[in-house]
N, C-alpha and C positions, 0 to 999 in steps of 0.2 A: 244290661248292668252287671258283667260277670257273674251271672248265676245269682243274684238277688232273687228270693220269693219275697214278693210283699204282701203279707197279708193286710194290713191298715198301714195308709200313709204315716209316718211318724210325727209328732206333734213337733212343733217348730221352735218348741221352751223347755227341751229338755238339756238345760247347760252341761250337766256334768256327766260324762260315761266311764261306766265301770267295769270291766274285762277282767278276764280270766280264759286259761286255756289249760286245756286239760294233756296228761302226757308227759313230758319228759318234768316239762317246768312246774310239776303240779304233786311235790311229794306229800302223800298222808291224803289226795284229792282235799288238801284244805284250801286251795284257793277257788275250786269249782264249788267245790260245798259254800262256802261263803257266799258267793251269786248266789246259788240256789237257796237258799238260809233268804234270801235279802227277796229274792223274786216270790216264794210261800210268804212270807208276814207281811209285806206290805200291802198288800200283793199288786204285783205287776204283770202287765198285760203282755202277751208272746203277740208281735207286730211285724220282724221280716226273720227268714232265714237265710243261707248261705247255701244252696247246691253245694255239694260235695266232691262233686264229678271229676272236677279241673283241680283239684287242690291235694287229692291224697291216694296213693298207695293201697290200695283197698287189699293188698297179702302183709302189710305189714301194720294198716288200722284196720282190722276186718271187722265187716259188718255183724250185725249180732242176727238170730234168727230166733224167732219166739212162733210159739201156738197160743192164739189168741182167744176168747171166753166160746168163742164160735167155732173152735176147732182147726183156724186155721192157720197158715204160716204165712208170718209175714218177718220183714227184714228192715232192722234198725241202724241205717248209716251212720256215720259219724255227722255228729250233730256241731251246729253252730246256729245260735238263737239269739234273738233282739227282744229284748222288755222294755216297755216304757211306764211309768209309775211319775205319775202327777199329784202332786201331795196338796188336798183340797185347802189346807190354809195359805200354800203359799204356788199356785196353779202356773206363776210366772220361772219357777225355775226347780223344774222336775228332772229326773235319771233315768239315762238310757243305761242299759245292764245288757253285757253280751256275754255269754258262754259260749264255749265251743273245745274245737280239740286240735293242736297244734299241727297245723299241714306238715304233709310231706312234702310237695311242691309248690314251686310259686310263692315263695313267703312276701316279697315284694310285690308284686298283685293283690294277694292275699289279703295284706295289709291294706294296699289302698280300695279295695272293697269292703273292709270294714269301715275303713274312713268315709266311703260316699254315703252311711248308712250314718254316720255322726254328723256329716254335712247337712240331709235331709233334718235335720232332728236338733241342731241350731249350737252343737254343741262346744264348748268354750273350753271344758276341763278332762285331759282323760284321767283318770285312776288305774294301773294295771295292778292286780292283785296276782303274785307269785307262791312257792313254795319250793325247797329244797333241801335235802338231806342234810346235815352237818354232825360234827361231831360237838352236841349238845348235851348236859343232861335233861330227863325231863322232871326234875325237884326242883329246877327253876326257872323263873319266868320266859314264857317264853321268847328267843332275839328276833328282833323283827329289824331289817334295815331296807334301805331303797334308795334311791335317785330321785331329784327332781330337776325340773329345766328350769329352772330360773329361780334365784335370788330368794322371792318371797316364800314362793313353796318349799324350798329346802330350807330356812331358818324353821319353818312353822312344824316343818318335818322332826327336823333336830328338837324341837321342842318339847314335840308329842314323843319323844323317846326312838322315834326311829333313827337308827344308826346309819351314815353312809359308807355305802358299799363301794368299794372298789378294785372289785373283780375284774380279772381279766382270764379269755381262755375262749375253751366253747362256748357259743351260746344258744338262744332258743329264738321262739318268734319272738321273744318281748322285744328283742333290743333289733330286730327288720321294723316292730310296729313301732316303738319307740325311735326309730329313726326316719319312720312315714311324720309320723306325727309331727317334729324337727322340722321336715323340709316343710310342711305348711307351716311352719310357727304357730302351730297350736299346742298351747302348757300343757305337759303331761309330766307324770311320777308313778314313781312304781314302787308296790310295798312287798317286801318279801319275809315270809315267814320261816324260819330253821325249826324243821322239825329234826328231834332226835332218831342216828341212823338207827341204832338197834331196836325201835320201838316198829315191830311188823303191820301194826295194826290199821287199819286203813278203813272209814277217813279218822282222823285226826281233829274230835271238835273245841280241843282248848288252841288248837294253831288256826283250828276257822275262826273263832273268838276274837285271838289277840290280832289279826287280819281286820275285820270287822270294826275292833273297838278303834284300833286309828283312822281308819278310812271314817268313820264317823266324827273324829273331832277333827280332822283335816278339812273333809268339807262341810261342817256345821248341817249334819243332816240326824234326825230322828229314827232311832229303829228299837224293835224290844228285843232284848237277847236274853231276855229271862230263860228261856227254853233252849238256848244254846248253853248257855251259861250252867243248866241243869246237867245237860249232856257230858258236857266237858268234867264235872267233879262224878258221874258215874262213869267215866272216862279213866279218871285217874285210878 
């Protein structure tokens, strides 16, 4: 299954997935942070990985190497994770959540290896959560704009204040996984956050925040952000 570990088959009612990639598309890490922000308070279950082996560059994403409580060394690949989070009041339509870090190779594989992992897991909606430099300031709110593939998703988008983007140039894995997604005609949209360039600081949790609070009224889903929400004004 290209490099799939499964640790637990994934449930078959989790409609909506939520992604994030960490790396070029991920300034201020406020989109990886954001997963992770959503996989801690819900909390959500780690269910399959992605082998690394086939996908990246390991002199240009290099592995991390740590000494562990036992003295020993051990080495942290680049990671890519699956969560599954079943919300007990409503068990028929729960969130798969992937983190991970933008391959070097293979982005078209890549992608449809993520995709056999939303297949497994029944899912109907992706969400990609982005990040990128602009020339912002940070005294005001912060811009968040994206894409959606269809009609409905982008009026509700527009709604909720997200602005569309229409960028053109280089781009990242969003727009390989946003065009895996395409060829199966499964609705996807992507939210992206402008962090300010001159602001060093890294992560960024009023841009995981303003991430978070739309992907929350986009897919009518519950989370507490009080504790983000703290973060971000000792932030400012």
């Amino acid at each position: 299954m290209n490099g799939l570990i499964i640790h637990e088959t994934p449930s078959s009612n989790l409609r909506t997935m939520v992604v994030a990639f960490a790396g070029w598309p991920d300034a201020a890490e406020a989109a990886t942070r954001a997963i992770r922000y959503m996989v801690r308070k819900l909390p959500a279950k780690k269910i399959v990985e992605i082998d690394p082996e086939e996908y990246y560059d390991f002199t240009v994403n290099r592995p991390q190497t740590r000494i562990n409580r036992k003295k020993e060394r051990t080495i942290r690949w680049p990671c890519n994770e699956f969560y599954s989070f079943l919300p007990e009041n409503n068990p028929d339509n729960g969130v798969l959540l992937y983190v991970g870090t933008e391959p070097n190779l293979k982005w078209r594989t890549f992608s449809e290896t993520v995709l056999q992992v939303a297949d497994m897991a029944g899912v109907e909606l992706v969400i990609s959560l982005g990040a990128l430099l602009d020339a912002v300031p940070h005294t005001r709110e912060v811009r968040i704009t994206g894409r959606a593939s269809n009609k409905e998703l982008s009026e509700k988008a527009q709604w909720l204040g997200i602005q569309n983007s229409g960028y053109q140039g280089p781009t990242g894995i969003h727009s390989a996984f946003a065009d895996a997604c395409s060829k199966r005609q499964l609705p996807h949209a992507n939210i992206w956050s402008h962090c300010p360039h001159y602001v060093q600081t890294s992560p960024n949790p009023i841009a995981s925040y303003a991430l978070l609070e739309r992907l929350k009224n986009l897919i009518d889903f519950d989370l507490d952000m009080s504790e983000l929400q703290l973060a971000g004004e000792a932030f400012q």
